[in-house]
C-alpha positions as CSV (number, residue, x, y, z in Angstrom):
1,X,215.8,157.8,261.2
2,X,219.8,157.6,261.3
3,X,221.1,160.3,259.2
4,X,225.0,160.0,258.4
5,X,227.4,161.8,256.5
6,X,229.5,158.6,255.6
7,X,228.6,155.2,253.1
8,X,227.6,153.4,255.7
9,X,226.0,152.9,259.5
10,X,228.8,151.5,261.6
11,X,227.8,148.6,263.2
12,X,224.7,148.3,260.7
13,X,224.0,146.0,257.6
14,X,222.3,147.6,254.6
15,X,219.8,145.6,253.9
16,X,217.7,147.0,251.6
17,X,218.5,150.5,249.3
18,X,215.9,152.5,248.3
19,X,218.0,155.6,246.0
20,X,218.8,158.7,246.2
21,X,216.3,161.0,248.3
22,X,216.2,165.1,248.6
23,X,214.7,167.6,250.5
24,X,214.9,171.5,249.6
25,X,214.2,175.1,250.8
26,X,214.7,178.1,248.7
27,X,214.4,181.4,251.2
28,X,214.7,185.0,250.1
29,X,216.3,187.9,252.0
30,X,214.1,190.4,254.3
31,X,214.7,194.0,253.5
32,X,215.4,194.7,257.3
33,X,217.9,191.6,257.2
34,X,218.9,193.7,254.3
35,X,219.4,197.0,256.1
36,X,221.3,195.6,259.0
37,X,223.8,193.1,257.0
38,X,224.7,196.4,255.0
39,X,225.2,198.1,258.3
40,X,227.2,195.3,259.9
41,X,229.5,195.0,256.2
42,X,230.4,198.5,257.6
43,X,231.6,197.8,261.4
44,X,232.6,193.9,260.8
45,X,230.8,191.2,262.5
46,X,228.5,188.0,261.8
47,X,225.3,188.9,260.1
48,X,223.2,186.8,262.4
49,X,219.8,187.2,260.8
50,X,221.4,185.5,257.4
51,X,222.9,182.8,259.8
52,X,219.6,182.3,261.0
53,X,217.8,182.1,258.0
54,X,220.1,179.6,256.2
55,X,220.1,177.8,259.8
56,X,216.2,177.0,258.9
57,X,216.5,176.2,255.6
58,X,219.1,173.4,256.3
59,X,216.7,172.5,259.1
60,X,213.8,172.2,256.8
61,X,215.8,170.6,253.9
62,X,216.6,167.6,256.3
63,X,213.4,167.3,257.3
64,X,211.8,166.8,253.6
65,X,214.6,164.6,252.8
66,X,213.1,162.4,255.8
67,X,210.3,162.6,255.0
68,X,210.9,161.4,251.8
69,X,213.1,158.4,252.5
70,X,210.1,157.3,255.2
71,X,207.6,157.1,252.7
72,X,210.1,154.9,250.8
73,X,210.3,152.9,253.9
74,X,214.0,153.9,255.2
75,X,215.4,153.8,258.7
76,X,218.5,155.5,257.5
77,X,220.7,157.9,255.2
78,X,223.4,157.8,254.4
79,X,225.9,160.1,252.7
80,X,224.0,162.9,253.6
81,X,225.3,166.1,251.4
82,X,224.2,169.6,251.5
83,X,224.3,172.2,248.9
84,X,223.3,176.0,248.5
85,X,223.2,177.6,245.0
86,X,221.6,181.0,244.3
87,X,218.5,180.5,242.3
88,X,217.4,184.4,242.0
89,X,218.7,187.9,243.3
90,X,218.7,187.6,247.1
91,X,217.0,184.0,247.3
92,X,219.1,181.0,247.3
93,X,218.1,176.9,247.6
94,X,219.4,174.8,250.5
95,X,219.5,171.2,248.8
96,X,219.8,168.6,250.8
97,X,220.1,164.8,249.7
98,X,221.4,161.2,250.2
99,X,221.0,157.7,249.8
100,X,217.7,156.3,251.2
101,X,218.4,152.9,252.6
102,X,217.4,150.1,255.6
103,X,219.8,148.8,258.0
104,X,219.5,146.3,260.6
């Protein structure tokens, strides 16, 4: 699957566009995440379990939105966008999505 951030694939032809395709993940925070962000909000310094945790859920967001344009029949994706809106207190959604398309 190509996956690109831009309206086309260079050196491609679209040949066949399928729509728009997503993929999401909505994670909550961990109380010891929790405990140590508060901690490091004291002292300064990248909270690396919440850098982490969003790291996955963009991981797994791209992977449903494959998955999805595969089923569609797709070979590629293009203008891949990513989004992140809070959907509760302490969880928040990682949306991914794009156009599902084949190229040759």
């Amino acid at each position: 699957m190509i996956l690109t951030n831009v309206e086309s694939v260079p050196g491609k032809r679209i040949v066949e566009h399928y729509g728009l395709v997503h993929g999401s993940s909505i994670r909550a925070k961990h109380v010891g995440r929790d405990i140590m962000a508060g901690l490091k909000n004291i002292v300064g310094g990248e909270l690396k379990g919440y850098t982490e945790l969003l790291a996955e859920s963009r991981r797994q967001s791209i992977e449903r939105l494959v998955a999805q344009a595969e089923e569609l029949g797709a070979n590629a994706i293009i203008n891949i966008r990513l989004s992140t809106s809070s959907v509760a207190q302490g969880a928040a959604e990682i949306l991914a999505y794009g156009t599902a398309v084949k190229v040759e």
